[in-house]
C-alpha positions as CSV (number, residue, x, y, z in Angstrom):
1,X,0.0,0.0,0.0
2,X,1.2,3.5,-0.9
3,X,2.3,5.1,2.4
4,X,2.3,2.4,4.4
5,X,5.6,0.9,5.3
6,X,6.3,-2.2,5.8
7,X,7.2,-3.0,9.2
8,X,4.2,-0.8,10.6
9,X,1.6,-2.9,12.8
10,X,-2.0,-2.6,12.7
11,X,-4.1,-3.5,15.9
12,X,-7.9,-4.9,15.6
13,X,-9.9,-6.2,18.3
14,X,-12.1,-8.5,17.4
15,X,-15.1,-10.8,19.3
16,X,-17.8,-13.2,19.1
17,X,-20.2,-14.7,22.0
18,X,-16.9,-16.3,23.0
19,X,-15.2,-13.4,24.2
20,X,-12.7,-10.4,22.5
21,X,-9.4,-11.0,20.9
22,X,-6.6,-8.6,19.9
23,X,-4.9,-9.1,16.7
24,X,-1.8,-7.4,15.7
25,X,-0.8,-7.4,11.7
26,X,0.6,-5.9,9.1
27,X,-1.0,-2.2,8.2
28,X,0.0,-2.7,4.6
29,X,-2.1,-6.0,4.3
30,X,-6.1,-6.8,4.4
31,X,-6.6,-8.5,8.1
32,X,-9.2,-11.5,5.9
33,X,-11.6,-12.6,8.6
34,X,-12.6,-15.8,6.6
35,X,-8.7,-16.9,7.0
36,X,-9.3,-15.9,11.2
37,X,-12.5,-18.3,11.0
38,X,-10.6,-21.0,9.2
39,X,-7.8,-21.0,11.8
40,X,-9.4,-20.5,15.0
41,X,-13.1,-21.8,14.2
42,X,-14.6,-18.8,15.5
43,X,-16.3,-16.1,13.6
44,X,-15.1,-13.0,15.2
45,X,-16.1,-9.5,14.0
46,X,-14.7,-5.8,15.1
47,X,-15.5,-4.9,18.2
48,X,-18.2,-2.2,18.4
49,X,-16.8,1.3,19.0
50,X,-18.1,2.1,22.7
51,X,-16.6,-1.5,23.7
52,X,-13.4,-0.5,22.0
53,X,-13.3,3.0,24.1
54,X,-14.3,1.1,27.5
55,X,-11.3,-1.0,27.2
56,X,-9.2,2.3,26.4
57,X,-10.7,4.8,29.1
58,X,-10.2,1.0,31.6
59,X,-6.4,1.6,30.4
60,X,-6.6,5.5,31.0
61,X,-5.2,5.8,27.2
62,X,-6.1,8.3,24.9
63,X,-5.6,5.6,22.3
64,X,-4.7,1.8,22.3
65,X,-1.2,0.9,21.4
66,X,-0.5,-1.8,18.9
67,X,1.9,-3.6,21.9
68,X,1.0,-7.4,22.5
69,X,0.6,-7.1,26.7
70,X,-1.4,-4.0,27.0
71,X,-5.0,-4.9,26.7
72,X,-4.8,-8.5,28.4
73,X,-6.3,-9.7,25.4
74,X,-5.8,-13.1,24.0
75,X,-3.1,-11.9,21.2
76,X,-2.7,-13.2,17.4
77,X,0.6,-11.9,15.8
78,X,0.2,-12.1,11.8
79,X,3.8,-14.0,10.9
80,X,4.3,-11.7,8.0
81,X,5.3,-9.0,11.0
82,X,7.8,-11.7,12.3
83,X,10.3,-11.2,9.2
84,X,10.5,-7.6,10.1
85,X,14.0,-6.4,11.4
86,X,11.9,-3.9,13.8
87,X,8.3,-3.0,14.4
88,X,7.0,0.6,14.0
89,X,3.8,0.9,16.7
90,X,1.6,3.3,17.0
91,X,2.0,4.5,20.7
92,X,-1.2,7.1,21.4
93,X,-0.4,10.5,19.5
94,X,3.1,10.3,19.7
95,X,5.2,9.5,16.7
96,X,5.4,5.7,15.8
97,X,7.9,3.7,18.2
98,X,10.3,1.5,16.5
99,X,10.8,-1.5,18.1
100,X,13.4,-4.1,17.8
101,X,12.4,-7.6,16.4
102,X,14.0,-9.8,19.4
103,X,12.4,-7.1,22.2
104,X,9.2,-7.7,20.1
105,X,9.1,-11.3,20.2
106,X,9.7,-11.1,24.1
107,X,6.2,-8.8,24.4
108,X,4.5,-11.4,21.8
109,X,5.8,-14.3,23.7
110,X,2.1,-15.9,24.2
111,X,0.8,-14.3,21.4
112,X,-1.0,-17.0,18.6
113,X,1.2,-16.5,15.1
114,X,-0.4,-17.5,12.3
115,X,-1.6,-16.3,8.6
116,X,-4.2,-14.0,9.1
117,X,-3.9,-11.6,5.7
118,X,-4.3,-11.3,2.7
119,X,-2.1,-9.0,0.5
120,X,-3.9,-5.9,-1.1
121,X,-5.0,-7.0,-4.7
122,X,-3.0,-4.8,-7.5
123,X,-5.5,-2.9,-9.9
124,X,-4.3,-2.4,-13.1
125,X,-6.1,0.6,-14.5
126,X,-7.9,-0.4,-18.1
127,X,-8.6,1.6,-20.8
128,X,-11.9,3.2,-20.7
129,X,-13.6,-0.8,-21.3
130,X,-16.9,-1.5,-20.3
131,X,-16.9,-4.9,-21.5
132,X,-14.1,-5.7,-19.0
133,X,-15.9,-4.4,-16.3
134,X,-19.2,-6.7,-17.5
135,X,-16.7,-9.4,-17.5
136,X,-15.3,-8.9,-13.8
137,X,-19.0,-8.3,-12.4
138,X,-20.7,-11.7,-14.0
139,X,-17.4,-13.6,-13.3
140,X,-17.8,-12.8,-9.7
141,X,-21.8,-12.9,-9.7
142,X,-20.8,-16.4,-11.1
143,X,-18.5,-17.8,-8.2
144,X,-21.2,-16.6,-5.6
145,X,-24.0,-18.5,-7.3
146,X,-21.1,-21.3,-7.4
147,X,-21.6,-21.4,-3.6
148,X,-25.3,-20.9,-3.3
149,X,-26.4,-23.6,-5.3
150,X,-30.1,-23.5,-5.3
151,X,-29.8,-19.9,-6.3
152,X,-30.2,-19.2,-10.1
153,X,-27.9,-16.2,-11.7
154,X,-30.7,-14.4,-12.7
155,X,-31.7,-14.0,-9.2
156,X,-28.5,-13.3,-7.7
157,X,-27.9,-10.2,-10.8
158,X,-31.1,-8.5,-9.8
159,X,-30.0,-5.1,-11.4
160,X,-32.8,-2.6,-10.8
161,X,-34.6,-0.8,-13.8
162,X,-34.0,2.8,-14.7
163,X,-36.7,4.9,-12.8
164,X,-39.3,6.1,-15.4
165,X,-38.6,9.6,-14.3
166,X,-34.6,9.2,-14.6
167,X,-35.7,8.2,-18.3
168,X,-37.2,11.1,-19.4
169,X,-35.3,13.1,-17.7
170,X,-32.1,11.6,-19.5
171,X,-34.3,12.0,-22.6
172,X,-34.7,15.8,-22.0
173,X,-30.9,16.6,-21.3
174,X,-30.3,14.7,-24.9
175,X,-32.3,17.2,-26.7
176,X,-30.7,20.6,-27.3
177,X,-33.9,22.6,-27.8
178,X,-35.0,21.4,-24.1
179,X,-36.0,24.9,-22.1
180,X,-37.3,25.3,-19.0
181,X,-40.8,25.4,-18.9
182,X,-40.6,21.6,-20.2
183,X,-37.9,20.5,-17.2
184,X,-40.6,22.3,-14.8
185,X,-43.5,20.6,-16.0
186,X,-41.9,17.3,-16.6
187,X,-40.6,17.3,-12.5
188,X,-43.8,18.7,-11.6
189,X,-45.6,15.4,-12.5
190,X,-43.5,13.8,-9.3
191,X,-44.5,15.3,-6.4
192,X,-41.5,14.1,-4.2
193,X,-39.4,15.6,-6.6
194,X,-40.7,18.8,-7.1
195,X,-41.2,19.3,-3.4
196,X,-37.5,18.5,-2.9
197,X,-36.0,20.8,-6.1
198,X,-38.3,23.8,-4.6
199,X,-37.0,22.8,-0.7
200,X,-33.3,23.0,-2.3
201,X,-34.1,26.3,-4.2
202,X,-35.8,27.7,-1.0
203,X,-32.6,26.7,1.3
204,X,-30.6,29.4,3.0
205,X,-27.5,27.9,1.0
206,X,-28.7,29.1,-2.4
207,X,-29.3,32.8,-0.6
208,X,-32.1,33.8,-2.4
209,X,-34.3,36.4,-1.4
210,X,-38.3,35.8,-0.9
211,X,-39.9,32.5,-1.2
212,X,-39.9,29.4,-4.1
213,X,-43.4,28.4,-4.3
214,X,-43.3,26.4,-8.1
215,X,-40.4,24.5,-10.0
216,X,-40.4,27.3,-12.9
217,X,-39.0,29.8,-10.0
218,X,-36.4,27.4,-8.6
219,X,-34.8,26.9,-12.4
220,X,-35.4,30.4,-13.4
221,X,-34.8,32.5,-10.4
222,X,-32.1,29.9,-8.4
223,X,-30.8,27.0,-9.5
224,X,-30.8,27.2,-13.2
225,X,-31.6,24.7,-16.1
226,X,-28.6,22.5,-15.8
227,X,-28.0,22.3,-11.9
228,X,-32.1,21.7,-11.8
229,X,-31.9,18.7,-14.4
230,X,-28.8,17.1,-12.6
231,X,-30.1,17.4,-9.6
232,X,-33.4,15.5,-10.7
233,X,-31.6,13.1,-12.1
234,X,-29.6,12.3,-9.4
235,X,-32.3,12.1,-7.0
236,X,-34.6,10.0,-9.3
237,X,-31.9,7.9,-9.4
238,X,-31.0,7.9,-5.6
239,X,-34.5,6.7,-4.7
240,X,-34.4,3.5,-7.0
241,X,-33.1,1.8,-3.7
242,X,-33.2,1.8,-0.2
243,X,-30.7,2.6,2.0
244,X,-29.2,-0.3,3.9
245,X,-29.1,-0.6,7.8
246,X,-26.2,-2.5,8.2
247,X,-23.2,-0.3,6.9
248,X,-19.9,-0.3,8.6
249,X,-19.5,1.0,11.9
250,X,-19.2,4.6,11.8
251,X,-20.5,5.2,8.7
252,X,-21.6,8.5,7.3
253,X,-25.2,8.5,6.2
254,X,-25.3,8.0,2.5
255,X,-27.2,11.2,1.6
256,X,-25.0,13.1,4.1
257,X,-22.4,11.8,2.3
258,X,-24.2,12.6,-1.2
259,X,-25.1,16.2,-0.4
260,X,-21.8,17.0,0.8
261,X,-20.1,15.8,-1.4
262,X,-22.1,17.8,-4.4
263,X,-21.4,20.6,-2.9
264,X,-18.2,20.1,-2.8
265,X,-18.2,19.5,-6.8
266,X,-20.1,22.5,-7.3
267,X,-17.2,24.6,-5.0
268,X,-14.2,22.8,-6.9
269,X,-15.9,24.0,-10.3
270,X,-15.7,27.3,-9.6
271,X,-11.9,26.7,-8.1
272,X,-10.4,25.4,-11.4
273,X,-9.3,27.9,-14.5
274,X,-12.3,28.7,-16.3
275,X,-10.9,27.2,-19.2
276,X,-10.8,23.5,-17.3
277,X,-14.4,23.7,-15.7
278,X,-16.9,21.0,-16.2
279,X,-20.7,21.8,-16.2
280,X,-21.3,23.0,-12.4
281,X,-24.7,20.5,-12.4
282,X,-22.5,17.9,-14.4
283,X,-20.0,17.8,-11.2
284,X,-23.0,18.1,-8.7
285,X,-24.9,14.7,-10.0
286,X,-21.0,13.4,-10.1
287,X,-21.5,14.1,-6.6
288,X,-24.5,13.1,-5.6
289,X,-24.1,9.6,-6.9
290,X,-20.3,9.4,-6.0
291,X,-21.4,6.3,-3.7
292,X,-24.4,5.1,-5.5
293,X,-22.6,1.8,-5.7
294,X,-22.9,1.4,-1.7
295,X,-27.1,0.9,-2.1
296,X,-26.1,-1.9,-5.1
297,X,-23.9,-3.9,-3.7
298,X,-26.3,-4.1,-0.8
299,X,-29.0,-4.5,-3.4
300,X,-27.9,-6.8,-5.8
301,X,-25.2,-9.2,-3.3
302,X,-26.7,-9.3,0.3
303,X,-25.0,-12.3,1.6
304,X,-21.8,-10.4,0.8
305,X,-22.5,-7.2,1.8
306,X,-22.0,-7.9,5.5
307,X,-19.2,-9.5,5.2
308,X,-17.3,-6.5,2.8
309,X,-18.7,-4.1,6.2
310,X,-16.8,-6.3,8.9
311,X,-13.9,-6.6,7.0
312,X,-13.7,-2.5,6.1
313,X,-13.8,-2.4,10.0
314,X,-11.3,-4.5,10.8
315,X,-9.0,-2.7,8.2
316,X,-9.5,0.9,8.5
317,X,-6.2,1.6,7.6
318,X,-6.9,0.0,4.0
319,X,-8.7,1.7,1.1
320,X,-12.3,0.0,1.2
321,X,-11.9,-0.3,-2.8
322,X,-9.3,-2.6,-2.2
323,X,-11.2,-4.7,0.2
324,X,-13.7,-4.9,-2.1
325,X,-12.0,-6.4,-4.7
326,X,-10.0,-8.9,-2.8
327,X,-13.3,-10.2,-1.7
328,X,-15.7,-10.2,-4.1
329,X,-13.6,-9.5,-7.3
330,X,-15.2,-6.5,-8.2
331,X,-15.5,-2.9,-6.8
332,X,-18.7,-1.1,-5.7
333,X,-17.7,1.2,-8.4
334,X,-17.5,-1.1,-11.4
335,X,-20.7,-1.9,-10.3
336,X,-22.4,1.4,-10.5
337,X,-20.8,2.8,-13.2
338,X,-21.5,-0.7,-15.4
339,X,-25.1,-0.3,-14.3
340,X,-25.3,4.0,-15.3
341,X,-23.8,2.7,-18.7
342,X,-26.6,0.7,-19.1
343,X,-29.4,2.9,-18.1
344,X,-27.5,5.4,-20.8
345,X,-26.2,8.3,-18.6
346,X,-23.6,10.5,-20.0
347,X,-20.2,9.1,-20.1
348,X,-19.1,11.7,-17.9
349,X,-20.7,10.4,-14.9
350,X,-20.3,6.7,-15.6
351,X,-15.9,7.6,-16.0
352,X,-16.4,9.7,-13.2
353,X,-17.7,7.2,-10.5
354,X,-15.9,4.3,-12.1
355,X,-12.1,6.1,-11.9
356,X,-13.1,8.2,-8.3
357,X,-10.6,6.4,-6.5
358,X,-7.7,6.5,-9.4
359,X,-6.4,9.5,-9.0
360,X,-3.5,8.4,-11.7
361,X,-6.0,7.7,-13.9
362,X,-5.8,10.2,-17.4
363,X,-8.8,8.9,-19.7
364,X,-11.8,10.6,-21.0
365,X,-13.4,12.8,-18.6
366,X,-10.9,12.3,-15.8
367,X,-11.0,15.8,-14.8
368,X,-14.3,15.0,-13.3
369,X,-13.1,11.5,-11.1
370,X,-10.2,13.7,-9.9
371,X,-12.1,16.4,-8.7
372,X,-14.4,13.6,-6.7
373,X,-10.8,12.2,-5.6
374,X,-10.2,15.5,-4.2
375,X,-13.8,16.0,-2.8
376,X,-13.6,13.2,-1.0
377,X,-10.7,13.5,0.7
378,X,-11.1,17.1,1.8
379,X,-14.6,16.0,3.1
380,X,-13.2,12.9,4.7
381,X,-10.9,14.8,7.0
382,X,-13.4,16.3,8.4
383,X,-15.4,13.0,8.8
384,X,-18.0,14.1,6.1
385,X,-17.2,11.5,3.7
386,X,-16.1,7.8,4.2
387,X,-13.1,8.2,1.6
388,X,-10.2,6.6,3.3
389,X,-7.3,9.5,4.5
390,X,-5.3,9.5,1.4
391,X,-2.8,12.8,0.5
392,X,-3.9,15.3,-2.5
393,X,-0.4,14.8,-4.2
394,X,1.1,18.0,-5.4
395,X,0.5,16.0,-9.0
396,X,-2.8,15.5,-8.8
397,X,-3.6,19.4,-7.7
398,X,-1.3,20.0,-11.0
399,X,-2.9,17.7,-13.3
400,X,-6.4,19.6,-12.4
401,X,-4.6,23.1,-12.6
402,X,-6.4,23.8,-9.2
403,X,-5.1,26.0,-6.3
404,X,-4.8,24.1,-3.5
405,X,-5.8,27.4,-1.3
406,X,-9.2,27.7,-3.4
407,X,-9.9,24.2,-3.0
408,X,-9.4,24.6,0.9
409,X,-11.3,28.3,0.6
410,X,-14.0,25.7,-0.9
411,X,-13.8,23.5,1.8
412,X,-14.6,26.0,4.1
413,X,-18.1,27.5,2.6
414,X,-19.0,24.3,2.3
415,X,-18.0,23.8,6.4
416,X,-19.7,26.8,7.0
417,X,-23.0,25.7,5.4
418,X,-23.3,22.3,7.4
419,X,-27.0,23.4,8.9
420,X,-28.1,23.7,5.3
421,X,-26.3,21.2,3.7
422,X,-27.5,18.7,7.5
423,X,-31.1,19.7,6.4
424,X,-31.3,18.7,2.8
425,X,-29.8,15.4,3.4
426,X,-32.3,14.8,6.2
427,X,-35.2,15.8,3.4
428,X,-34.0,12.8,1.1
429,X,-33.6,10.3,4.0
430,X,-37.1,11.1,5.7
């Protein structure tokens, strides 16, 4: 993993009805729960967070140390530490300790060693091929049905259908001579939706003075033609599915995490050289389906979904999209942006969620997944966003011709609008 060297040590605790366990393993590799079960015959999951902080505040540490003896807990040491020359813990705030292998073998003394990882699968970045990603999601949708094998294909690839809506809405942005008296009339017909483009136009974010009563005003006076028919979309789209119950622990609210992150799009458009700037409601449905892929995978592979959530826990140090694919093959992008392809949204969106989380990649339309690379990780620092806490490289900033200070200028209107932004996301999950 980029970052992560290779002698640092990563500390889970783990439990079942059995009791808790401590395990201490490489931070560079995936901590594979299904290899834990195998070994010890139990099926052990993280810990809950308040658990985890009674141990800590029982301790009186600010933060557990990755140190074998500290907890009391029955320890397992992954072996692939035991080749290390030293061990670089984490020891609360302070800067990583470096300790010696033999001093380190003394502390692990009654510690369990075994092989409990799994190395973080390579992506190699295709060219922009969709058929590849087809490929990867029926090969995998294959080996499941391989072990549930009273369940047929076609049962276990229940993609949704496109939202009639979504369609003509996608059938409106297609036609050049659309205006907006037909966007109006054609979001008027849903009542959820026109309530919810007239609450957004209404919002104390948008600054308008007096009050939105009818869609016309909120494209006319507010939001505008293009923001108006993105955001539609986007919201047709995001109430295909439910949102599922059992995300990771910790997990940002998927339409917090939406709305935010829109927002964010919409701020980074009007940081980049004007020259360089995508459509501002282009880069807001970019946003607002960045995670789309989270309701699918729950959707479309339930047995698996649970177990993708207990393993991002027990790695949090580990980019979710590469838990993903070392479990199930495929990515919750692929996924998404396969299924957009289908439904026949623009290419922009469909590159854009597919290459979020490839910040190296350079294809068609890759301004856009850049600037959700970057909106991500600005939002995730401030635990607004479930993006892991990966560094906007100096090249990346570069590559968009974006100044850093405008991004983070950005970043802080968007901060400063949190009771707005808090307020529309609670609209689209009530």
């Amino acid at each position: 993993m980029p970052g992560i060297s290779e002698n640092s040590a990563q500390l889970a605790i783990l439990e079942d009805e059995h009791g808790r366990i401590q395990v201490i393993f490489p931070a560079h590799k995936i901590l594979d729960l299904n290899k834990l079960q195998a070994l010890t015959s139990r099926q052990l999951k993280p810990a809950p967070q308040d658990k985890v902080d009674k141990v800590r505040r029982s301790l009186t540490l600010q933060s557990i140390a990755t140190l074998p003896r500290v907890t009391g807990l029955d320890t397992y040491v992954d072996e692939g530490l035991l080749s290390c020359d030293s061990i670089s813990m984490e020891i609360g705030a302070e800067q990583p300790l470096e300790i010696p292998m033999a001093d380190f073998q003394v502390l692990a003394s009654s510690a369990h060693a075994g092989d409990y990882c799994a190395a973080v699968p390579k992506i190699v970045l295709p060219a922009q091929q969709w058929s590849e990603d087809t490929s990867h999601i029926m090969r995998a949708v294959k080996n499941f049905t391989a072990r549930r094998i009273h369940q047929r294909l076609e049962e276990t690839l229940d993609m949704p259908p496109m939202p009639e809506t979504a369609q003509r809405i996608i059938d409106l942005r297609m036609d050049p001579d659309a205006e907006s008296e037909e966007l109006a009339e054609l979001v008027g017909r849903d009542p959820g939706l026109a309530a919810q483009v007239i609450s957004w136009a209404n919002s104390p974010y948008y600054g308008i003075a007096g009050t939105i009563t009818n869609v016309e005003e909120a494209v006319i006076r507010v939001l505008g033609f293009d923001l108006v028919i993105n955001l539609a979309l986007g919201l047709s789209l995001g109430r295909t599915l439910s949102v599922p119950k059992d995300g990771p622990q910790g997990y940002t609210p998927f339409w917090q995490q939406s709305v935010y992150t829109a927002a964010m799009m919409a701020e980074l458009v009007r940081a980049l050289p004007a020259a360089h700037r995508p459509s501002q409601g282009m880069a807001y449905l970019c946003g607002l389906l960045h995670n789309f892929g989270f309701l699918l995978m729950a959707h479309v592979f339930p047995p698996h979904f649970n177990l993708v959530n207990r393993h991002i826990e027990a790695n949090p140090q580990i980019n979710r999209y590469y838990i993903e694919q070392h479990l199930m093959g495929i990515t919750r992008e692929q996924i998404s942006s396969n299924l957009f392809k289908q439904w026949g949204l623009p290419d922009e969106v469909c590159n854009a969620i597919r290459y979020q989380n490839e910040p190296s990649y350079e294809g068609e339309h890759s301004v856009l997944s850049k600037m959700l690379f970057m909106s991500s990780r600005l939002l995730s620092a401030q635990q607004l966003n479930d993006a892991p806490l990966e560094r906007i490289t100096d090249e990346l900033s570069a590559s968009l011709n974006i100044d850093m200070s405008k991004a983070q200028d950005g970043l802080e209107k968007v901060l400063a609008a949190r009771d707005e932004l808090q307020e529309m996301a609670r609209q689209l999950k009530g």
